[in-house]
N, C-alpha and C positions, 0 to 999 in steps of 0.2 A: 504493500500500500504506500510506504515511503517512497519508494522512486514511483511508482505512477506518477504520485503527488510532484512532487520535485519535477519529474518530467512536463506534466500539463502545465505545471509555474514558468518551465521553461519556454512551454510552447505559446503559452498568454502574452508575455515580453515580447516574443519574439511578433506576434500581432501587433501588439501595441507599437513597436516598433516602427512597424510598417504602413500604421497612422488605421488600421482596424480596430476599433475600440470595444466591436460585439459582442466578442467572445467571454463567455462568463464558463469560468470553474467549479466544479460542484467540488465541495470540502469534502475529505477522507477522515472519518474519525475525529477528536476532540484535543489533536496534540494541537505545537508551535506552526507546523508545517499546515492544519487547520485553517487557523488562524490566521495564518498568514495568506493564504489561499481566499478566506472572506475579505481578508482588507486588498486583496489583491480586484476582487469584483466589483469591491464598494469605486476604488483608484478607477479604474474602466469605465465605470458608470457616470464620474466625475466628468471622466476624460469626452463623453459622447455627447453629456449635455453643453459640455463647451464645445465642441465643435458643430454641433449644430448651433449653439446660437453663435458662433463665429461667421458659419456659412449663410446665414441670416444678416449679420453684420455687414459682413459682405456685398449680398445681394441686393442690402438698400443702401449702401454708399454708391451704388457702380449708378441705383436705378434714380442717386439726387447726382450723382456726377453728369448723369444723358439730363436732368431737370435743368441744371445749371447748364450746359450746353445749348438746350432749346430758350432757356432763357436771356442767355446774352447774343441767341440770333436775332429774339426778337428789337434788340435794341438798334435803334439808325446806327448808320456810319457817318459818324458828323463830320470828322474831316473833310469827307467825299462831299456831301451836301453844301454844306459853307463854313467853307475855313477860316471864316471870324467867329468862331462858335469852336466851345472846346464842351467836353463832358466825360466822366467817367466816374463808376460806380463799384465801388468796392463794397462785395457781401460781407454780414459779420459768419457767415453760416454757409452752407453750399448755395443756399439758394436766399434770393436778398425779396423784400418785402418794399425796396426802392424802385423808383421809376423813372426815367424820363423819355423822351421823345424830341421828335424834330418832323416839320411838315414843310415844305416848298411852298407858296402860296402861287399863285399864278402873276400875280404883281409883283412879283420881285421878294418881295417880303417873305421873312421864316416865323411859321406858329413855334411854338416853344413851350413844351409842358415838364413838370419835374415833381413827383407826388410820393408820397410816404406812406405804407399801407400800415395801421395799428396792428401790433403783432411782428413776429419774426417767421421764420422758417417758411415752411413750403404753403401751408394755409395763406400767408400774406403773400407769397409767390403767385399764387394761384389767383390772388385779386388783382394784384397788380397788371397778371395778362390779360385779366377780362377787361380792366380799365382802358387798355389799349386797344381792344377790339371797338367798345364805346365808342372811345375818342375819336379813333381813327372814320368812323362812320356817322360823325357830325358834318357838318358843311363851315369848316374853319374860314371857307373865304366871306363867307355870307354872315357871322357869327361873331361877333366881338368876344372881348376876353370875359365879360361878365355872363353873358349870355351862355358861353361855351359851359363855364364853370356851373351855371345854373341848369343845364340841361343836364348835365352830368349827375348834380346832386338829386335832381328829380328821380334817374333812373335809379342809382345807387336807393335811395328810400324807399321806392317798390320794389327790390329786388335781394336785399341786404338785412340783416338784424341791425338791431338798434347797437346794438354794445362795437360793432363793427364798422368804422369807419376810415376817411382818408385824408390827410392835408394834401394840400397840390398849389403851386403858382403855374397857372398857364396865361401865356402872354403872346405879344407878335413882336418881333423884330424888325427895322431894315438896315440893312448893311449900308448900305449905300449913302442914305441921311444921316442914318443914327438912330433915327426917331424911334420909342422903345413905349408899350402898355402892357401892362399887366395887373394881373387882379389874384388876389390872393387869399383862399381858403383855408384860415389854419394854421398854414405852414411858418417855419420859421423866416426873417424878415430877410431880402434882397440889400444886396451890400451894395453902393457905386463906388467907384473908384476913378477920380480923377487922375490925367496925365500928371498932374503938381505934386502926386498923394495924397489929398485930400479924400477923404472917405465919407460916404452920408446911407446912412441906415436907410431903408425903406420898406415900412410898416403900412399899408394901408390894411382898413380892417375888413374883418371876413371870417367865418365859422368853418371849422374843419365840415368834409363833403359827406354829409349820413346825419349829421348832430342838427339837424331841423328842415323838414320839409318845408315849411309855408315863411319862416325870416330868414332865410340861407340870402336870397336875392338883396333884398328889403338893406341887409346888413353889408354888404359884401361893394367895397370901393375898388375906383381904378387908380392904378397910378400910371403915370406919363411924363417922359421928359423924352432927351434927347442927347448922347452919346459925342461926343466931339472926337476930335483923333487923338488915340492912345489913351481914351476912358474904357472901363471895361464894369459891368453887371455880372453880378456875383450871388447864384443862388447854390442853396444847400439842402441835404437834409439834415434833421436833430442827432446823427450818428455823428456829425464831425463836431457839433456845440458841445454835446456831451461824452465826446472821447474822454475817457479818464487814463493820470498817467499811477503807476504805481503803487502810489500814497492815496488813489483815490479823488484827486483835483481834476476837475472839467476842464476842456480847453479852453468853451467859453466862446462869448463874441467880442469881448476883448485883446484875446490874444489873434482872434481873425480879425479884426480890424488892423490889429499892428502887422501880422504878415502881409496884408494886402498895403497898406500904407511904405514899409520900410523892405530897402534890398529890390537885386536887380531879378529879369528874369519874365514870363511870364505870369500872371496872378494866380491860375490853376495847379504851377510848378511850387511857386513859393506857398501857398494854400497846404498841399500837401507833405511837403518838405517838415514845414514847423509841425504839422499832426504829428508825421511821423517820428521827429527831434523830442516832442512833449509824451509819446506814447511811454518809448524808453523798453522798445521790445513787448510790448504789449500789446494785444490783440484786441481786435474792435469789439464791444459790447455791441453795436446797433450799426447794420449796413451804411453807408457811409456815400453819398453820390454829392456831384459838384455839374455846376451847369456853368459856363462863363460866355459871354457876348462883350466881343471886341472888338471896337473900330479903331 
């Protein structure tokens, strides 16, 4: 009965080895060799529930790695469209619950949308594309920026729970003049930036998009100015105000006003640059997107 025992002990390893974890031993009698035999089935048993949830593990990284793939095909190639326009979106997750967009208008002029879905991961992934399909199936030329925002919140309200909603600025651009509108739901405020460094906040008001169907409108301001050469429009989401670095400190819109005001370079370069000098190796708590408009 000893070397049976000893032999199937051998033969167990030699599975396990080989990354089979099924095989279970039946104990011989009530020695060491026993006992060791039981803690050898209980070891296997261990070993199979972890590789199945590894292979699980697995199978849902691979299936948010193709989410995040389909997800930043959905986003424009702003370069290509108009290279006074910069943008990029950093997930804190595989998959980001940040948005923005770019539309050609037939006038020369670029729509311009940049929206924050409440929540993280894939559920806020998943609103974010449907807001795109919305957006994209409004009439932007026909549609001022109040209007856009206000068809928008209509749908979201018949379609959406109440606890689930979205910030957004969507605006119109023209390269050409300068000339710049936008209306703002929610979201955190638009930064300008003059060629001198002078910086000027801009805050018009406005209710996040789901937070009230009948004064969403009623509430919701335009703002408008006009871009001179080497001024640049600086919009965000709350991932980069509330980047924290180590200790826990925000980065604030203080410290983005000084990187946009001070140092050479692009706004979008120096913007990220100081995130990344304040993070101090530390990983994003909240998807992180940047919109800029440069004449």
């Amino acid at each position: 009965n000893l070397g049976k025992s000893v032999d199937s002990l051998f033969q167990g390893v030699s599975h396990l080895s080989n990354g089979d974890f099924s095989l279970r031993i039946r104990p011989r009698g009530r020695d060491q060799v026993a006992r060791l035999t039981t803690a050898f089935n209980e070891m296997a048993e261990r070993l199979q529930a972890a590789d199945v949830e590894r292979s699980e593990r697995l199978r849902l990284e691979e299936e948010l790695r193709v989410a995040r793939e389909v997800q930043m095909r959905l986003l424009p190639d702003v370069s290509a469209l108009a290279p006074a326009i910069q943008a990029t979106i950093l997930p804190a997750r595989e998959v980001a619950g940040d948005y923005f967009d770019l539309f050609k208008l037939g006038d020369g002029r670029f729509a311009f949308f940049i929206a924050d879905v409440s929540g993280k991961g894939t559920s806020a992934a998943f609103y974010a594309a449907e807001t795109k399909g919305v957006l994209a199936a409004l009439d932007k030329a026909a549609l001022g920026p109040r209007e856009v925002l206000g068809r928008l919140n209509a749908i979201w309200c018949a379609t959406h729970p109440r606890q689930v909603f979205l910030t957004a600025i969507y605006g119109v651009f023209d390269p050409g003049s300068g000339a710049f509108a936008f209306a703002r739901a929610g979201h955190p405020a638009g930064f300008l930036r003059r060629a001198d460094g002078a910086v000027e906040r801009l805050c018009p008001r406005g209710l996040g998009i789901g937070m009230s169907r009948d004064r969403f409108e009623e509430l919701l301001e335009l703002a408008e100015g006009r871009l001179e050469p080497g001024d640049a429009l600086l919009f965000f989401t709350d991932g980069l105000s509330e980047a924290q670095d180590p200790e826990g400190n925000l980065f604030g819109e203080e410290r983005l006003e000084a990187a946009l005001s001070e140092g050479v370079g692009d706004p979008k370069t120096r913007v990220l640059l100081a995130v990344e000098a304040f993070l101090q190796g530390r990983p994003l708590e909240d998807d992180l997107t940047l919109l800029v408009l440069q004449r």
